[in-house]
KOLFI-673868 format. One record per atom (N, C-alpha, C, O): residue number from 1; residue in one letter; atom name; x, y, z. Coordinates in steps of 0.1 Angstrom, whole numbers, plus 5000, padded with zeros to 4 digits. Example, Ala and Ser with C-alpha at 12.3 -4.5 7.8 and 13.67 -1.06 7.14 Angstrom:
1,A,N,5132,4943,5078
1,A,CA,5123,4955,5078
1,A,C,5132,4967,5078
1,A,O,5142,4967,5085
2,S,N,5128,4978,5071
2,S,CA,5137,4989,5071
2,S,C,5129,5000,5079
2,S,O,5134,5011,5080
end
This chain:
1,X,N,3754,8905,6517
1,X,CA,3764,8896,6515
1,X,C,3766,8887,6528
1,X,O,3767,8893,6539
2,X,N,3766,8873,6528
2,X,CA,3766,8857,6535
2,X,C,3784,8863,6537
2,X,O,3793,8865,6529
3,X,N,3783,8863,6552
3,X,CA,3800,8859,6554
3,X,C,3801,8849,6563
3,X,O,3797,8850,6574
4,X,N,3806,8839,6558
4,X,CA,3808,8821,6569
4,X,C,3816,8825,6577
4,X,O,3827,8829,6574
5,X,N,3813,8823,6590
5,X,CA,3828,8821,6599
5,X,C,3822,8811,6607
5,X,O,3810,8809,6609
6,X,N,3835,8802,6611
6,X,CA,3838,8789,6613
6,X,C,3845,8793,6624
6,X,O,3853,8802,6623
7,X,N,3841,8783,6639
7,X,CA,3846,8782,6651
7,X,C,3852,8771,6655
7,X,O,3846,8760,6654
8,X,N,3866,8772,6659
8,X,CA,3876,8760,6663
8,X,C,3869,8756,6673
8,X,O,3866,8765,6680
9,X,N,3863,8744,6676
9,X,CA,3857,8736,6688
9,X,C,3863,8737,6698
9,X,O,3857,8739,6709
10,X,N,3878,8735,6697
10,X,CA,3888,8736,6708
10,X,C,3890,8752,6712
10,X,O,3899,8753,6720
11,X,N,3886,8761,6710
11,X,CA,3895,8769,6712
11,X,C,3883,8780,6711
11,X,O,3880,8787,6720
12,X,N,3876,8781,6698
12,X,CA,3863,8792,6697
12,X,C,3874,8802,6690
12,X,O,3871,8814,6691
13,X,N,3886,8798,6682
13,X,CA,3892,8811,6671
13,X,C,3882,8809,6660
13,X,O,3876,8798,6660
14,X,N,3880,8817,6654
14,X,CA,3870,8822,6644
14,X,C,3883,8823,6631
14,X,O,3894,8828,6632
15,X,N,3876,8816,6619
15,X,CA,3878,8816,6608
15,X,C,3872,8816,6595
15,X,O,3861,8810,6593
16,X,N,3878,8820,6587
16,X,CA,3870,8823,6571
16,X,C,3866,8810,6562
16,X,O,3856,8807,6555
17,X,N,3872,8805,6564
17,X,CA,3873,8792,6554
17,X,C,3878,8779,6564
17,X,O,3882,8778,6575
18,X,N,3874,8768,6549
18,X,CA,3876,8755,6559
18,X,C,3888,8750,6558
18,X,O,3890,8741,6566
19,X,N,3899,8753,6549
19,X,CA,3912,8751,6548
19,X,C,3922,8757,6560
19,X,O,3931,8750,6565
20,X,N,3919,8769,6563
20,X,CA,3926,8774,6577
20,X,C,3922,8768,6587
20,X,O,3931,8764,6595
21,X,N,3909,8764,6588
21,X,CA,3903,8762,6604
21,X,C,3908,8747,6602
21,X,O,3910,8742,6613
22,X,N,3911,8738,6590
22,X,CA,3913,8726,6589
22,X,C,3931,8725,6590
22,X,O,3938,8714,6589
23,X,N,3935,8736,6592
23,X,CA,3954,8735,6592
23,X,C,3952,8734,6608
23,X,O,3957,8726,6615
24,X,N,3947,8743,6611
24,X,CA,3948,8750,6626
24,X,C,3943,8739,6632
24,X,O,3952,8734,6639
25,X,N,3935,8733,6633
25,X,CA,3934,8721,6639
25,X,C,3942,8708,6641
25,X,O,3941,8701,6650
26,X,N,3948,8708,6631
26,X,CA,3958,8697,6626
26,X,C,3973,8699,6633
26,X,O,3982,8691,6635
27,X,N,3972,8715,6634
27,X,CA,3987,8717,6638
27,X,C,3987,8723,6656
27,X,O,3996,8723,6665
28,X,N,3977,8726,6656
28,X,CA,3973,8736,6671
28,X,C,3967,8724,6682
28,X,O,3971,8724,6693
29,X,N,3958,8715,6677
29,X,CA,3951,8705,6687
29,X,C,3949,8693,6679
29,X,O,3939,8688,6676
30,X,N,3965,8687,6675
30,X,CA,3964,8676,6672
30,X,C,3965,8664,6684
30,X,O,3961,8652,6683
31,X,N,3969,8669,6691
31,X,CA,3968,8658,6703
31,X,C,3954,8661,6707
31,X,O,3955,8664,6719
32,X,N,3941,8662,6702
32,X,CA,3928,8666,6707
32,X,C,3922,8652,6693
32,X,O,3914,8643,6695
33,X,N,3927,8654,6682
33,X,CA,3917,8646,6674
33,X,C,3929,8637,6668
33,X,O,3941,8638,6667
34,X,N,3918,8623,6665
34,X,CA,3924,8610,6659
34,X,C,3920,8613,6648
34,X,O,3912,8622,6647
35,X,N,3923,8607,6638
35,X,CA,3923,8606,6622
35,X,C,3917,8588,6621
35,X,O,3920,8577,6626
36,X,N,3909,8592,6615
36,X,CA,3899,8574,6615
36,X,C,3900,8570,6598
36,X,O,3892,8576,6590
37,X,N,3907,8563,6594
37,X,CA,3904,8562,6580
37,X,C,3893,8553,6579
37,X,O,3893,8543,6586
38,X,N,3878,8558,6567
38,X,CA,3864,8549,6569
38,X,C,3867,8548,6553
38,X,O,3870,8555,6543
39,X,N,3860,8530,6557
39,X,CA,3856,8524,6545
39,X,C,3838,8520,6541
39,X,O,3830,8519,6551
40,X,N,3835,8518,6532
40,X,CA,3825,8516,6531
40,X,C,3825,8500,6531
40,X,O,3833,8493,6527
41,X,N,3811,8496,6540
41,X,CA,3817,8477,6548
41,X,C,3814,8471,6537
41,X,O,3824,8464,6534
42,X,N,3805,8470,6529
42,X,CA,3806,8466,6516
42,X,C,3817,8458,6505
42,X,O,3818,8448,6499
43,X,N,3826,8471,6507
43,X,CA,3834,8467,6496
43,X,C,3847,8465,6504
43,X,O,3856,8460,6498
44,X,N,3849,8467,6516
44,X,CA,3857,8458,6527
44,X,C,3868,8447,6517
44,X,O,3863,8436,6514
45,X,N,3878,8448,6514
45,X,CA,3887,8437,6508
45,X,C,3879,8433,6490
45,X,O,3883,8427,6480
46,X,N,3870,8438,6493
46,X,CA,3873,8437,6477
46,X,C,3875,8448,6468
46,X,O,3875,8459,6472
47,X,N,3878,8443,6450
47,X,CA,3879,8449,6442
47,X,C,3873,8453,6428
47,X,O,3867,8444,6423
48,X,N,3872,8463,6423
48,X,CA,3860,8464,6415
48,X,C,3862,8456,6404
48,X,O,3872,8455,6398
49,X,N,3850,8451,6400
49,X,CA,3849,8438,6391
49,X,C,3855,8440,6377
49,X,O,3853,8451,6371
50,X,N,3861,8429,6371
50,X,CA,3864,8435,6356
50,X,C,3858,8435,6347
50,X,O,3850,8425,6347
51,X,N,3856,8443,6335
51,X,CA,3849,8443,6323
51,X,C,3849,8438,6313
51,X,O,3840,8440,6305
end
C-alpha cells in the first residue's frame, strides 16, 4: 500500500491529503503566499460566442 505524504514548504509539517496541507497553508503562512487569479490570454475580455 502507496501512502502520500505531503510536505508544507514553509514549515516541512507532513500531511495526508491535499485539502489539509491546502487549509494549513492558507491559515498558518498566509503572509508567505499571494493568491494570483490566471486567465487564459486568449480569451482575455471576451465572451463565448453565441449559437
Amino acid at each position: 500500500m502507496l501512502i502520500l505524504s505531503l510536505k508544507c514548504p514553509f514549515c516541512n509539517e507532513v500531511f495526508s491529503n491535499w485539502e489539509t496541507i491546502n487549509e494549513h497553508i492558507r491559515v498558518k503562512h498566509r503572509d508567505k503566499v499571494k493568491l494570483v487569479r490566471l486567465e487564459h490570454p486568449e480569451a482575455k475580455g471576451k465572451r463565448y460566442p453565441s449559437t
